[in-house]
C-alpha positions in Angstrom: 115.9 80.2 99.4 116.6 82.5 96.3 119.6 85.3 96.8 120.2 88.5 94.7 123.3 90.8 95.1 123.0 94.4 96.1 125.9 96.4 95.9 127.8 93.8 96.7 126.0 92.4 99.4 124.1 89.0 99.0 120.5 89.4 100.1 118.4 86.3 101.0 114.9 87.1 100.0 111.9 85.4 101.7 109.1 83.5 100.2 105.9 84.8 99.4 102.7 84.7 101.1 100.1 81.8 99.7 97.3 81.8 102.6 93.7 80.7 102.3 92.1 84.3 102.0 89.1 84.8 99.9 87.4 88.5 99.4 83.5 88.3 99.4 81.7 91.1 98.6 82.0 94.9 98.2 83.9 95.1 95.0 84.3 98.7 94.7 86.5 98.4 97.7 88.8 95.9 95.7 87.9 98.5 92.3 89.7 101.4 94.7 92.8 99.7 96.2 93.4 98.5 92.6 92.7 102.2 91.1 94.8 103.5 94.2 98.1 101.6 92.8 97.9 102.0 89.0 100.6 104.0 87.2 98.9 106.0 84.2 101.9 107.4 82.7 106.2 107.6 82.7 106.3 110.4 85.5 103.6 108.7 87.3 103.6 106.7 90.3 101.4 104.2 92.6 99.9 105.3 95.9 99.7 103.4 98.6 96.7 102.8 100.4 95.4 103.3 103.9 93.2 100.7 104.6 91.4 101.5 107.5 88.2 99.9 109.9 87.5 97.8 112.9 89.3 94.5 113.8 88.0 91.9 111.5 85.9 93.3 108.7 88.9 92.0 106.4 91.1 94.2 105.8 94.1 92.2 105.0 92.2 90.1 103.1 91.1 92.5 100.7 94.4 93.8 99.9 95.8 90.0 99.6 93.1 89.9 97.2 93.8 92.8 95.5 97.3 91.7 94.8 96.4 88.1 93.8 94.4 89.5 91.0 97.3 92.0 90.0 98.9 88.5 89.4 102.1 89.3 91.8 103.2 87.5 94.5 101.9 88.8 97.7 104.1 89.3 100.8 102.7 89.8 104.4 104.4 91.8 107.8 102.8 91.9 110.6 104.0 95.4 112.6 104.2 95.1 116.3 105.0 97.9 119.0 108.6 96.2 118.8 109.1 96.4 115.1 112.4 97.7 114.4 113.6 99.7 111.7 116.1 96.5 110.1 113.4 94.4 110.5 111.5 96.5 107.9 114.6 96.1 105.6 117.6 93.7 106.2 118.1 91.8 109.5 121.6 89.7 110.2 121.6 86.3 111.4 124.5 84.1 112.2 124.4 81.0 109.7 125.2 77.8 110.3 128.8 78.3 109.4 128.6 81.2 111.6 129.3 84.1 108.9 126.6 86.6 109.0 123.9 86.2 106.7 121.6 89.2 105.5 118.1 88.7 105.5 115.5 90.2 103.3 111.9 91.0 104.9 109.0 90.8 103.7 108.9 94.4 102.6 112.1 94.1 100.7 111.8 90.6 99.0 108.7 92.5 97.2 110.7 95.2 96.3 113.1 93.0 94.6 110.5 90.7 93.4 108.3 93.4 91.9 105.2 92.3 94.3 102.8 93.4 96.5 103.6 93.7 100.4 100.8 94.6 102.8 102.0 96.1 106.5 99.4 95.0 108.4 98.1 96.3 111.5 101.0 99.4 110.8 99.6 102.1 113.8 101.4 99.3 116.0 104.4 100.6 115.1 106.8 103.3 116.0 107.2 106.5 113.8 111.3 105.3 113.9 110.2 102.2 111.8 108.1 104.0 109.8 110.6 106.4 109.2 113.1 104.0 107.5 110.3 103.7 104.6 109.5 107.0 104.1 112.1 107.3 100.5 110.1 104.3 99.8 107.0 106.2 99.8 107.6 108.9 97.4 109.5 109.8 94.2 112.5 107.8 95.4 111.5 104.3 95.9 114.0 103.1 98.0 114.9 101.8 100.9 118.5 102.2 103.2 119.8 99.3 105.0 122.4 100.6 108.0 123.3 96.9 109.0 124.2 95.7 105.2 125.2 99.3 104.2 123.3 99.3 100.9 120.8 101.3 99.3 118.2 99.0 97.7 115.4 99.8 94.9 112.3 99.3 94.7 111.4 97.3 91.0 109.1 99.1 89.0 106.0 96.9 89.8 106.2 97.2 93.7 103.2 97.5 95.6 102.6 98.8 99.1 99.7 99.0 101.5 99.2 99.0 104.5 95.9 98.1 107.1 95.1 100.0 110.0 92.8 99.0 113.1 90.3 102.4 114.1 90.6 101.2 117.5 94.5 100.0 118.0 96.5 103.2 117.4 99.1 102.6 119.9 101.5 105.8 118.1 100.2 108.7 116.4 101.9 109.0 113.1 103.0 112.2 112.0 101.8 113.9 109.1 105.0 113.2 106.6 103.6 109.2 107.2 100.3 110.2 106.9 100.4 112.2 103.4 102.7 109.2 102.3 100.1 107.0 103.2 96.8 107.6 100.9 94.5 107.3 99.8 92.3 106.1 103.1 89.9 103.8 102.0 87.5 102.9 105.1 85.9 99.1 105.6 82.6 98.9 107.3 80.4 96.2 108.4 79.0 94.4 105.2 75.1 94.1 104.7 73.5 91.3 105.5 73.5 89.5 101.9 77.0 89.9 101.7 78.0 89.0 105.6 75.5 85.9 105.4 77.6 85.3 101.8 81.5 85.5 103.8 79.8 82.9 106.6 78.5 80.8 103.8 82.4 80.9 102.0 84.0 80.2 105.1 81.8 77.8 106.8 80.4 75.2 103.8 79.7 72.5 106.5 77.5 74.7 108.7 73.6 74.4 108.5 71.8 77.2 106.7 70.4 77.5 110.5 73.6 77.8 112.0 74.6 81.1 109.8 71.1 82.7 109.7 71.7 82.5 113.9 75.0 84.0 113.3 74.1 86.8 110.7 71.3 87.8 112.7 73.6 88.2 115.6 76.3 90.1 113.7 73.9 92.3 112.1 71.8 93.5 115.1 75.1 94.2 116.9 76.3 96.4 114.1 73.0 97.9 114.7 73.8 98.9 118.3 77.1 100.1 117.2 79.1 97.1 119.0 82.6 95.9 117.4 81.4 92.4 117.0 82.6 91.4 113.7 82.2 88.7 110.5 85.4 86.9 111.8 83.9 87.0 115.4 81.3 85.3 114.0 82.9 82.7 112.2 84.7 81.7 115.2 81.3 81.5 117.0 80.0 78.9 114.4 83.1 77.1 114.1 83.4 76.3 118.2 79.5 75.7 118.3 79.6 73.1 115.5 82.7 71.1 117.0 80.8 71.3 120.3 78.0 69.8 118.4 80.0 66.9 116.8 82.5 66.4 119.5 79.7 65.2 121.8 78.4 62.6 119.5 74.9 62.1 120.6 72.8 60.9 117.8 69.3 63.6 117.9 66.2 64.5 116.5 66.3 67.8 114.9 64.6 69.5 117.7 67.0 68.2 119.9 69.4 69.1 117.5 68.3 72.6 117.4 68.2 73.5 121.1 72.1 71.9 121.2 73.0 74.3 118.6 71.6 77.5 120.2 72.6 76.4 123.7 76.9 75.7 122.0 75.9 79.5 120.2 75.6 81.0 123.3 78.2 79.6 125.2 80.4 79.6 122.1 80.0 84.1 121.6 80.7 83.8 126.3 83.8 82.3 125.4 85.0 83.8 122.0 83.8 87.5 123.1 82.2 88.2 125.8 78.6 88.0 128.2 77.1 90.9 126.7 77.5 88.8 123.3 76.0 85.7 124.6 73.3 87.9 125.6 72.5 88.9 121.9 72.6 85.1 121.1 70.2 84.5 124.3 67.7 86.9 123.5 67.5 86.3 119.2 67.0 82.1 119.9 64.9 82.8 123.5 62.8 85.7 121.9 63.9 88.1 124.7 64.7 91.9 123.3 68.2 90.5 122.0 69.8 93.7 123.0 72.3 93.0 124.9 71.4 94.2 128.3 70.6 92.7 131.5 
């Protein structure tokens, strides 16, 4: 585990993130998160983006992205109602030879490492936490830690963002939070090229079959303004398709076919809910596919 010294204080810095996240699609969005932290000049300075939309349309992996092709090393924290101010900065923990032993987060180990960190899901968390970053969101670009007593700065090439679910405010920020966090770039449901594209990235075993069922799912429940998203319906194909194999019964490919739409619709019961195995009922039963009894 690498150490730095701040003021005195030895820091243990955690190791960035290297997850399995692939943007597809929508590059202006990844265009506007990159414009949204360029520096242009000395007295400049980056913003730090608001990414904002409904539970998984991929916001988090569009800012991992956006940092992976800034080159820097990308650190994730996932904010909770119980996120407390030193876990945003410096947390003590007894060591082995039971001295205390100051922990970097997430946060902090990209300060120091001059990369990217992403707050994800931050209107979880209390205006207390977020008000132990507010000098790190403006001119001053540092943070305070109480519990190690130092002051620590953020390296020039820190990036911060942070994603936000429309539906999952559990505090309302105050403005001061707000204003420090811009610009507000809002994720919507992809078109259908580009959602049957993200099923095809993340599901290259799945028959062609298997993801126009899904797309056409995803796509007419966007239409009806439901919150069913891609991820929803990755999940969908991924239980139907183990259903499929787990029972290992050799078929013909009608048979195959009516297995596959009968694990769909159980699949969207289980995953989400009976409304959603509705949409999958009526789409491979030709009913109305709306939804409704």
């Amino acid at each position: 585990m690498e150490k730095v010294t701040i003021e005195g204080v030895e820091i243990h810095l955690t190791q960035p993130d290297n997850v399995p996240m692939q943007w597809v699609g929508q590059p202006e969005l990844v265009t506007q998160v990159l414009a949204a932290w360029m520096v242009i000049g000395d007295e400049d300075l980056p913003l730090h983006p608001r990414l904002v939309g409904k539970p998984g349309v991929g916001k988090t992996t569009l800012a991992y992205h956006a940092g992976r092709v800034l080159k820097r090393p990308v650190f994730l924290f996932q904010a909770t109602m119980d996120t407390r101010p030193e876990d945003l900065i410096v947390t003590p923990v007894i060591s082995e030879a039971g001295k205390i032993k100051y922990m970097a987060s997430p946060i902090v180990s990209a300060m120091v490492k001059g990369g990217v960190a992403i707050i994800d899901e931050g209107n979880r968390m209390s205006e207390k936490s977020w008000a132990s970053l507010a000098p790190l969101m403006d001119s001053r670009r540092y943070v305070e830690s109480i519990v190690a007593g130092i002051k620590i700065k953020a390296h020039r090439d820190f990036r911060l963002c942070t994603t936000m679910n429309d539906d999952a405010s559990t505090f309302e920020l105050p403005e001061y939070i707000h204003s420090r966090l811009q610009p507000q770039i809002y994720i919507d449901f992809p078109e259908r090229e580009e959602e049957l594209l993200i099923l095809k990235t993340n599901l290259p075993f799945a028959d062609e079959e298997v993801l126009e069922y899904v797309v056409d799912f995803l796509q007419t429940s966007h239409e009806a303004d439901e919150r069913y998203s891609v991820r929803d319906g990755i999940n969908i194909a991924r239980y139907a398709l183990k259903r499929l194999v787990e029972s290992g019964e050799r078929l013909t490919l009608e048979r195959r076919r009516e297995r596959i739409a009968q694990y769909m619709k159980e699949a969207a019961g289980m995953i989400l809910d009976a409304n959603a195995a509705r949409y999958f009922r009526g789409m491979i039963d030709g009913e109305d596919g709306e939804g409704q009894d």
